[in-house]
Short mmCIF file of the C-alpha atoms (twelve columns), coordinates in Angstrom:
data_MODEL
# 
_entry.id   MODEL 
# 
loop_
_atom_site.group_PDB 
_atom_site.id 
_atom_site.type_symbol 
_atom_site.label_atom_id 
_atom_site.label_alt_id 
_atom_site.label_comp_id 
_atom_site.label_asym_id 
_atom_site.label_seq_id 
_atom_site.Cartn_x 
_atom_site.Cartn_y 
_atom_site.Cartn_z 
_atom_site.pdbx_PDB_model_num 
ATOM 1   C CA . UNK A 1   -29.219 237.978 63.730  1 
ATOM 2   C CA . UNK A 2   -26.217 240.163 64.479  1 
ATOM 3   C CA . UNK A 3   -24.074 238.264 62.064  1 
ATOM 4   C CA . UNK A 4   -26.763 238.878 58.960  1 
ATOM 5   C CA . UNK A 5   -27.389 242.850 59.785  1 
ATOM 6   C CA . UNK A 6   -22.738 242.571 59.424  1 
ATOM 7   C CA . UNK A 7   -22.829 240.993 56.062  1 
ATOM 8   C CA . UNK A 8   -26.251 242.962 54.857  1 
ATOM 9   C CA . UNK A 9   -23.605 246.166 55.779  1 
ATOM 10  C CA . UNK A 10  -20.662 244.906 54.429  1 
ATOM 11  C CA . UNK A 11  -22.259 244.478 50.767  1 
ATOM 12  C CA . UNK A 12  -23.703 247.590 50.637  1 
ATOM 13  C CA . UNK A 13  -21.703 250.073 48.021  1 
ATOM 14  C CA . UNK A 14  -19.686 252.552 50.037  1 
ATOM 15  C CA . UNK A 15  -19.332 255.839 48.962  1 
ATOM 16  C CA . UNK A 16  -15.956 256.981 47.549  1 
ATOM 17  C CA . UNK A 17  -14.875 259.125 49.977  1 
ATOM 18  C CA . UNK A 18  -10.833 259.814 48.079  1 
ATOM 19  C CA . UNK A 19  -11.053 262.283 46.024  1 
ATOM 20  C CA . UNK A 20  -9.268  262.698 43.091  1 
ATOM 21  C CA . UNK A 21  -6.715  265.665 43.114  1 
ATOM 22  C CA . UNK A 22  -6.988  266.354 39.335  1 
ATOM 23  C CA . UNK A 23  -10.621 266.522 39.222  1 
ATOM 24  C CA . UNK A 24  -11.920 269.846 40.994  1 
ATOM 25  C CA . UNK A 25  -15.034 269.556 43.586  1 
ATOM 26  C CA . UNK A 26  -17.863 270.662 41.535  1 
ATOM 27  C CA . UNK A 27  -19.044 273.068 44.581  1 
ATOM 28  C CA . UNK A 28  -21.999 275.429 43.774  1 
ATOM 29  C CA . UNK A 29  -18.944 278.200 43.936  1 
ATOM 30  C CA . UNK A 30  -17.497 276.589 41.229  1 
ATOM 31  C CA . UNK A 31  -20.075 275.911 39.035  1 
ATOM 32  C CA . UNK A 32  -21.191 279.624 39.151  1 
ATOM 33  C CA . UNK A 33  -17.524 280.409 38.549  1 
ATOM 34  C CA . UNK A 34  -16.984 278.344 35.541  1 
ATOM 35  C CA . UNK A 35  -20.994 279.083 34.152  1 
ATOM 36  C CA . UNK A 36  -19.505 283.234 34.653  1 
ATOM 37  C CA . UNK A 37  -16.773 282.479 32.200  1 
ATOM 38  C CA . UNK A 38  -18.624 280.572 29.432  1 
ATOM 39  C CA . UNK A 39  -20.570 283.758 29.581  1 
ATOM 40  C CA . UNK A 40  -17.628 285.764 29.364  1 
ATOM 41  C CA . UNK A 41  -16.469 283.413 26.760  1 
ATOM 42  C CA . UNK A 42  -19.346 283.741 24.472  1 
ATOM 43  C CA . UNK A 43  -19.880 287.155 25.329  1 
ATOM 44  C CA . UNK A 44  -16.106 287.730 23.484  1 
ATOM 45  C CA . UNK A 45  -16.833 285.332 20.623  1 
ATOM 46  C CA . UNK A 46  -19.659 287.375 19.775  1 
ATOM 47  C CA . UNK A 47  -18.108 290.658 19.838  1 
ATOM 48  C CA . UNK A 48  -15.188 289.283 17.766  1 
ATOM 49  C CA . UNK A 49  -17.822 287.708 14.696  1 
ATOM 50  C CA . UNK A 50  -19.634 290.900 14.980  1 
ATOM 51  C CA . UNK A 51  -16.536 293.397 14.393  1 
ATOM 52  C CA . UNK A 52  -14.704 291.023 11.438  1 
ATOM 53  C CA . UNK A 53  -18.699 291.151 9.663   1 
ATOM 54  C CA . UNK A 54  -18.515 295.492 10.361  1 
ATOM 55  C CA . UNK A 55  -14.912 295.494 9.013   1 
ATOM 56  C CA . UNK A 56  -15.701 293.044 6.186   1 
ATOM 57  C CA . UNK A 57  -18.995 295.604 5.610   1 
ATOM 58  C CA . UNK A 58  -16.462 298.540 5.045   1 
ATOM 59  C CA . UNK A 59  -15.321 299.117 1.595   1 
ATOM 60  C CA . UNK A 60  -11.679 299.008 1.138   1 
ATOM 61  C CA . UNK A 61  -9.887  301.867 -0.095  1 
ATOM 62  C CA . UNK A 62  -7.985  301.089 -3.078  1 
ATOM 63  C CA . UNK A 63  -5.856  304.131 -4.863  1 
ATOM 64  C CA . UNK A 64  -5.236  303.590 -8.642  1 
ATOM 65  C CA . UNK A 65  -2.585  305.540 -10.083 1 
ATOM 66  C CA . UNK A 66  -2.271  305.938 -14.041 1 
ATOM 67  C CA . UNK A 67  -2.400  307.512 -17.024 1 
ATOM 68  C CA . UNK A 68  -5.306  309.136 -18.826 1 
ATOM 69  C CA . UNK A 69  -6.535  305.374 -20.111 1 
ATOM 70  C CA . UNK A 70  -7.395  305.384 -15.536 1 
ATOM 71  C CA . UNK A 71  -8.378  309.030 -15.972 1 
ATOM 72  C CA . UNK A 72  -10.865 308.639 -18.200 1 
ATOM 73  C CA . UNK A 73  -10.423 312.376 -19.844 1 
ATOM 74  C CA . UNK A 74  -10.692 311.153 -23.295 1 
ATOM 75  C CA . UNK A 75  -14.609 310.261 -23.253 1 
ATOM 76  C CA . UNK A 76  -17.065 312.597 -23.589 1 
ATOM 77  C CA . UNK A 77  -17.918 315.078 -20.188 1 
ATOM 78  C CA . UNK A 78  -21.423 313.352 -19.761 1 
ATOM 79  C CA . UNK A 79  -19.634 309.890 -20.477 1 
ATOM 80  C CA . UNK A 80  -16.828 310.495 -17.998 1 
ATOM 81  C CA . UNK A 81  -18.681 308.537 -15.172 1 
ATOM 82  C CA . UNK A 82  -18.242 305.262 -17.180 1 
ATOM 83  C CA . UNK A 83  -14.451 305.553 -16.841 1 
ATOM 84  C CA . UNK A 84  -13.133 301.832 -15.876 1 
ATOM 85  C CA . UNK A 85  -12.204 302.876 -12.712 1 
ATOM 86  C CA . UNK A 86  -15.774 304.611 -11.498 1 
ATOM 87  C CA . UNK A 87  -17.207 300.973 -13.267 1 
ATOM 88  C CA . UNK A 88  -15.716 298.658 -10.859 1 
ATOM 89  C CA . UNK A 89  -16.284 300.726 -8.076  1 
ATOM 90  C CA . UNK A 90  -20.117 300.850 -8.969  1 
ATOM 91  C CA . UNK A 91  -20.066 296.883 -9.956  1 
ATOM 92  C CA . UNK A 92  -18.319 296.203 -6.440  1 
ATOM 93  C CA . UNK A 93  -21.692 296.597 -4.579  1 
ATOM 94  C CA . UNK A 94  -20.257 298.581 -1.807  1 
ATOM 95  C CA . UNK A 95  -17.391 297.232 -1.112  1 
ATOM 96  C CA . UNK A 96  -14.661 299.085 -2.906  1 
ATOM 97  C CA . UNK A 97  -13.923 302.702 -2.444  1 
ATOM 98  C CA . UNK A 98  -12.085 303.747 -5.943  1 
ATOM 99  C CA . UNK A 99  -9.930  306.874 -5.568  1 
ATOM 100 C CA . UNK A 100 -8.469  307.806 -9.237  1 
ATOM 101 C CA . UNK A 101 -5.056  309.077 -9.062  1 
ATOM 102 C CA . UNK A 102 -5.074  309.215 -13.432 1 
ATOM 103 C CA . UNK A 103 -3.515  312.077 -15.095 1 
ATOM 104 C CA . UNK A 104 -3.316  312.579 -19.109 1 
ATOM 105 C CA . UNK A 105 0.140   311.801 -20.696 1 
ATOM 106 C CA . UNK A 106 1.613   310.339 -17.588 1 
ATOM 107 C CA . UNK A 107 4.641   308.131 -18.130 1 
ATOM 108 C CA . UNK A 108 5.985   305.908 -15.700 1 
ATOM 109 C CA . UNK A 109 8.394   308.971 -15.098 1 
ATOM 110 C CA . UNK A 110 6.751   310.395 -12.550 1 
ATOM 111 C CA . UNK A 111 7.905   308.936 -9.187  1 
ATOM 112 C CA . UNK A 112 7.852   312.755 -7.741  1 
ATOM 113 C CA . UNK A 113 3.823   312.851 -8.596  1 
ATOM 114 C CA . UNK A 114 3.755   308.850 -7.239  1 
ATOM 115 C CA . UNK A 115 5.370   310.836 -3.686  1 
ATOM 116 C CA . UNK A 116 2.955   313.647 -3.886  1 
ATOM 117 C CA . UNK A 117 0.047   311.320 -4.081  1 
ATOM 118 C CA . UNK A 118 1.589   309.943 -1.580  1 
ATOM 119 C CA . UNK A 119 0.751   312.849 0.880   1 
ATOM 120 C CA . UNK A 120 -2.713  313.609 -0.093  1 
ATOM 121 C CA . UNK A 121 -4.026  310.258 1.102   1 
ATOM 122 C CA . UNK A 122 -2.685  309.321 4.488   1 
ATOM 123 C CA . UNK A 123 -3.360  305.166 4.072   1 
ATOM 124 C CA . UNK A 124 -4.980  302.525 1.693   1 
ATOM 125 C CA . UNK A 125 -5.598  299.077 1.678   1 
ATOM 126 C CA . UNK A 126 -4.231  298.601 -2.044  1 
ATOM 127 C CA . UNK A 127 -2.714  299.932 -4.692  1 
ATOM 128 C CA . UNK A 128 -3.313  299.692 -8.604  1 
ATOM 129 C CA . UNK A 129 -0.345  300.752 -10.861 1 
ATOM 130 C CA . UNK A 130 -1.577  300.875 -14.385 1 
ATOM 131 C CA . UNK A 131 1.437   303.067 -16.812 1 
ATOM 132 C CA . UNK A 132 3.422   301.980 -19.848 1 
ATOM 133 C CA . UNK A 133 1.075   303.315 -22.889 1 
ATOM 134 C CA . UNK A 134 2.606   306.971 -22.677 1 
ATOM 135 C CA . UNK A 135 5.864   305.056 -22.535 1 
ATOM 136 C CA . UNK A 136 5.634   303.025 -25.315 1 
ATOM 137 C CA . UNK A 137 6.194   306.338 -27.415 1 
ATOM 138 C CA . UNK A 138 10.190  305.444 -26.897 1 
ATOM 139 C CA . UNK A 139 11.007  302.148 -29.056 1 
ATOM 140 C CA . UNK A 140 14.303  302.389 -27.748 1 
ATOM 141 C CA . UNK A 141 16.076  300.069 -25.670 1 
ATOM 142 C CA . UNK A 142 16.517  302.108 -22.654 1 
ATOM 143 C CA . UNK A 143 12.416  302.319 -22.463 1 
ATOM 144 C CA . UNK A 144 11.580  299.178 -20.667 1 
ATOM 145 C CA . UNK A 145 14.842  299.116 -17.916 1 
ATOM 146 C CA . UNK A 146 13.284  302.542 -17.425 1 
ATOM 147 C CA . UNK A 147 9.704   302.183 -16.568 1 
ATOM 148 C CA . UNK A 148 10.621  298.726 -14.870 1 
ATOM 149 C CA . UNK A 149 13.275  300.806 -12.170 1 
ATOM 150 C CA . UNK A 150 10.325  303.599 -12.219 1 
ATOM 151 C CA . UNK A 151 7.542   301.052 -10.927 1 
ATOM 152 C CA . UNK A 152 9.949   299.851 -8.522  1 
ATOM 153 C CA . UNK A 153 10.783  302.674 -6.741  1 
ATOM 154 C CA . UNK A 154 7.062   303.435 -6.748  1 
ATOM 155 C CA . UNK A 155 6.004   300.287 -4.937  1 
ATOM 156 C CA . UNK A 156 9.138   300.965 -2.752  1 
ATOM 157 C CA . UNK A 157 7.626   304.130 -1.635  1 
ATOM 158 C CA . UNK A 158 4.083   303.176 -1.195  1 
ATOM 159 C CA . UNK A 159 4.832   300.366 0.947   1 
ATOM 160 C CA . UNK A 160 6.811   302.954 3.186   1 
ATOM 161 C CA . UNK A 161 4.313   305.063 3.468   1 
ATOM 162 C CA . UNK A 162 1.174   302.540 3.858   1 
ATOM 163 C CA . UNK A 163 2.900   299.756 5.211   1 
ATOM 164 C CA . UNK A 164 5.221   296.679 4.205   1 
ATOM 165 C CA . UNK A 165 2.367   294.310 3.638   1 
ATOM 166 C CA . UNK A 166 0.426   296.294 1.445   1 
ATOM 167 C CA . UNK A 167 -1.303  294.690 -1.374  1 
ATOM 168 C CA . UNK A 168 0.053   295.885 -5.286  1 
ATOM 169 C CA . UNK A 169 -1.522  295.078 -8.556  1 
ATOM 170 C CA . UNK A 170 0.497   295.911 -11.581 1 
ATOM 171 C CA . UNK A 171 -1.373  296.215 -14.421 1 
ATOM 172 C CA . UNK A 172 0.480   295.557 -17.831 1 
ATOM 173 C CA . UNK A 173 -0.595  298.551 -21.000 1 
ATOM 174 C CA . UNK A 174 -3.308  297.637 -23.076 1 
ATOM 175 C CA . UNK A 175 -3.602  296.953 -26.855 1 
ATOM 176 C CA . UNK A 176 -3.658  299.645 -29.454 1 
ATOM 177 C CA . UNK A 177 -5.424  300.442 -32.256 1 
ATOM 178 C CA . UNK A 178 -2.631  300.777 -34.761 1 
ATOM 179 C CA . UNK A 179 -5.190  301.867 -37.607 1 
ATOM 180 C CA . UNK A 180 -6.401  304.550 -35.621 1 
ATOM 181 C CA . UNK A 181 -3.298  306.214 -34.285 1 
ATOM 182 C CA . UNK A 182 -2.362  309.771 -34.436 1 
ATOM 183 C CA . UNK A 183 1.307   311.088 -34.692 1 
ATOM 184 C CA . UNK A 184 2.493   307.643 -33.907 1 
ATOM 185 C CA . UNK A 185 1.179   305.194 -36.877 1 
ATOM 186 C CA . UNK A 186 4.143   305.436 -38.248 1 
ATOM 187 C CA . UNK A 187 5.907   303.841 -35.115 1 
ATOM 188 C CA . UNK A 188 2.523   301.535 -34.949 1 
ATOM 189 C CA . UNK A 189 4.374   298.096 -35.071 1 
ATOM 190 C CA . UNK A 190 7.438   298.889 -32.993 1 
ATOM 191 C CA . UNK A 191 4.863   300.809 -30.502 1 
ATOM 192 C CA . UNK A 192 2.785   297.626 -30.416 1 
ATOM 193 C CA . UNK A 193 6.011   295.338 -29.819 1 
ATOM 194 C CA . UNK A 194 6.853   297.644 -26.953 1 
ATOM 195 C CA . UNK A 195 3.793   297.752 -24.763 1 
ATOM 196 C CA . UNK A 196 4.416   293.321 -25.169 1 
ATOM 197 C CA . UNK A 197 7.860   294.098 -23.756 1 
ATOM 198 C CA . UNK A 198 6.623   296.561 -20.960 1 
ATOM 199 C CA . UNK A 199 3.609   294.097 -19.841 1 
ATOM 200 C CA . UNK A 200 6.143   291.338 -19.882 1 
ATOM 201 C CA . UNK A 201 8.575   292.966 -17.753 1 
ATOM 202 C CA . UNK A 202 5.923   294.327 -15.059 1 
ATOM 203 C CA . UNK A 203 5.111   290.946 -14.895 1 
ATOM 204 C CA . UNK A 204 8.435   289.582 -13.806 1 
ATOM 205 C CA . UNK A 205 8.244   292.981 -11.725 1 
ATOM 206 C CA . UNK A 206 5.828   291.852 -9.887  1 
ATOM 207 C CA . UNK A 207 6.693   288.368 -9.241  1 
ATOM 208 C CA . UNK A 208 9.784   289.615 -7.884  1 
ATOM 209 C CA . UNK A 209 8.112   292.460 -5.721  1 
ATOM 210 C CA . UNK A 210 5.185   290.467 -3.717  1 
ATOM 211 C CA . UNK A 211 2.915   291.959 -6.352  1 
ATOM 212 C CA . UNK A 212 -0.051  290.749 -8.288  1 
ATOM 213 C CA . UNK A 213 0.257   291.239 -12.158 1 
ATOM 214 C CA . UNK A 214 -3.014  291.567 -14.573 1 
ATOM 215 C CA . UNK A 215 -2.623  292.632 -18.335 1 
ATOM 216 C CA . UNK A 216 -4.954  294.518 -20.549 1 
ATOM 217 C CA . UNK A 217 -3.008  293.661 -23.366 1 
ATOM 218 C CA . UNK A 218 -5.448  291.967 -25.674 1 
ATOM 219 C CA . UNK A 219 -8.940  293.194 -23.020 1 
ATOM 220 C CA . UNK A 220 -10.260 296.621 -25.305 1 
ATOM 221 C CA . UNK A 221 -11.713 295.799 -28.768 1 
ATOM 222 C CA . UNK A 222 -10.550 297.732 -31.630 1 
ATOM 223 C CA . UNK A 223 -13.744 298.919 -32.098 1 
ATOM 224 C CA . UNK A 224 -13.411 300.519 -28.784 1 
ATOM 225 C CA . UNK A 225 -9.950  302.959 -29.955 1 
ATOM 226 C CA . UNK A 226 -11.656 304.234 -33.303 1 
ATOM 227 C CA . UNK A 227 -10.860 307.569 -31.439 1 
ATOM 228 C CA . UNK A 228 -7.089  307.950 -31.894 1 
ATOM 229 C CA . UNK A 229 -6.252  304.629 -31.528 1 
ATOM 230 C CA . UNK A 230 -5.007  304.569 -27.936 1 
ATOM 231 C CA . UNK A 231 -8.483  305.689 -25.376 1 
ATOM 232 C CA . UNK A 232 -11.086 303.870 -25.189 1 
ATOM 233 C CA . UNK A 233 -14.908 304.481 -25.494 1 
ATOM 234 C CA . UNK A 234 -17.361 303.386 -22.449 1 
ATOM 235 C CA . UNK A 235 -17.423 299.613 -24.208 1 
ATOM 236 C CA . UNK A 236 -13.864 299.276 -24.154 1 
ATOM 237 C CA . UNK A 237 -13.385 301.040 -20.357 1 
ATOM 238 C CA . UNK A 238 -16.125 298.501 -19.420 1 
ATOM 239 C CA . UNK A 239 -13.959 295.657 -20.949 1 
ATOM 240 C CA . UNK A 240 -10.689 296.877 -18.851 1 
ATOM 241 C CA . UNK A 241 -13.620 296.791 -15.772 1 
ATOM 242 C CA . UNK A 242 -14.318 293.190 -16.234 1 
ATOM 243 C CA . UNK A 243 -10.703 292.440 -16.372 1 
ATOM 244 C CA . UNK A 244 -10.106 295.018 -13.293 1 
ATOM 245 C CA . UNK A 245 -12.688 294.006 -10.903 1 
ATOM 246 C CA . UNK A 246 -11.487 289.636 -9.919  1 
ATOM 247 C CA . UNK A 247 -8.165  291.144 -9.958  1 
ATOM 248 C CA . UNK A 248 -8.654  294.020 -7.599  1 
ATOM 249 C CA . UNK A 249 -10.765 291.938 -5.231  1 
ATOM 250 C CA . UNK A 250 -8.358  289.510 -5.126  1 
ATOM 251 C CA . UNK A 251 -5.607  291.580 -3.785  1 
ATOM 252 C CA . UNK A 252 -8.343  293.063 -0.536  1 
ATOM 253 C CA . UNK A 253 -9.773  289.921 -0.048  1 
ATOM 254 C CA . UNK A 254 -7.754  288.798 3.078   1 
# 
């Protein structure tokens, strides 16, 4: 009898009594401990999803600085909120904040105006250079070296003031209306070969630079610059708008 009660013992399963240094005892402590930092864990992952959706629901501030084609003088007072510039900021939905730095007649000449805007806005998340029409006046050869050197120093500056990573979009002069010019149809065709040369050029610029490039060469229907040739009407400002918008988005979108 003794001898079956040994072997009944002996073929029971013993417990495993090692235990195994590179598993931890799952204690009650433990589990409480490691259940805390899941919490913690999740706790973090949601605060991190919530603030990239409140930054991603702020609208990016993105400064364009041009000429009077940006400005939107030429159209008519009441028509002056369908300037290209107000256009994609209304089309954005909320998500682009469009500050116009256009002034009438500006050439690419103007790096002390490019510093002074500078110092009215203390940061941006993007920049929009859009010159070269006012500059196309000069169908000399010392035109595009000029405004190329110009735009550089520009995007030199801005990047000092707003950061070394910031995003630029060059934007390359529009057509003309070579019917419809003013004191320059007699230039018409050399003006027209020049503002080819200058978008070309800004867009080597801007390969060179880190930049994006986008031309409006080609973008404003004649029909649009029955005016003088050179500004367009709402039509054509919402044509440079379509063009304006993927390429402006592009450059926020991180």
């Amino acid at each position: 009898m003794a001898m079956k009660r040994a072997r009944s013992y002996l073929r029971r399963e013993k417990p495993n009594v090692y235990h195994n240094p590179m598993k931890p005892i799952a204690t009650p402590g433990l589990r409480q401990f490691q259940s805390g930092t899941r919490k913690v864990r999740d706790a973090l992952l949601m605060f991190t999803m919530a603030a990239s959706l409140l930054a991603a629901a702020e609208p990016r501030t993105v400064v364009v600085f041009g000429d009077s084609i940006t400005q939107g003088g030429a159209l008519p007072k009441n028509d002056r909120t369908n300037a290209w510039v107000n256009v994609v900021e209304r089309t954005s939905q909320g998500r682009l904040k469009m500050v116009n730095e256009g002034k009438g007649g500006r050439p690419t000449d103007s790096v002390k105006e490019f510093d002074a805007m500078l110092v009215c806005h203390p940061r941006a998340d993007a920049l929009v250079i859009a010159l070269g029409t006012n500059d196309s006046r000069d169908t000399t050869d010392k035109c595009v070296p000029k405004a190329v050197a110009n735009i550089q120093a520009m995007i030199a500056r801005a990047r000092k003031a707003w950061g070394e990573k910031l995003p630029v979009l060059l934007v390359g002069p529009p057509n003309i209306n070579k019917s419809a010019l003013g004191p320059t149809k007699p230039i018409a065709n050399e003006r027209e070969a020049k503002l080819r040369e200058l978008g070309e050029a800004f867009a080597r610029l801007a390969k060179d630079q880190r930049c994006e490039y986008g031309t409006l060469f080609g973008v404003v229907p004649e029909s649009s610059m029955t005016k003088d040739g050179v500004h367009p009407d709402s039509a054509g400002n919402a044509a440079i708008a379509s063009a304006m918008l993927p390429k402006i988005r592009a450059i926020v979108t991180p």
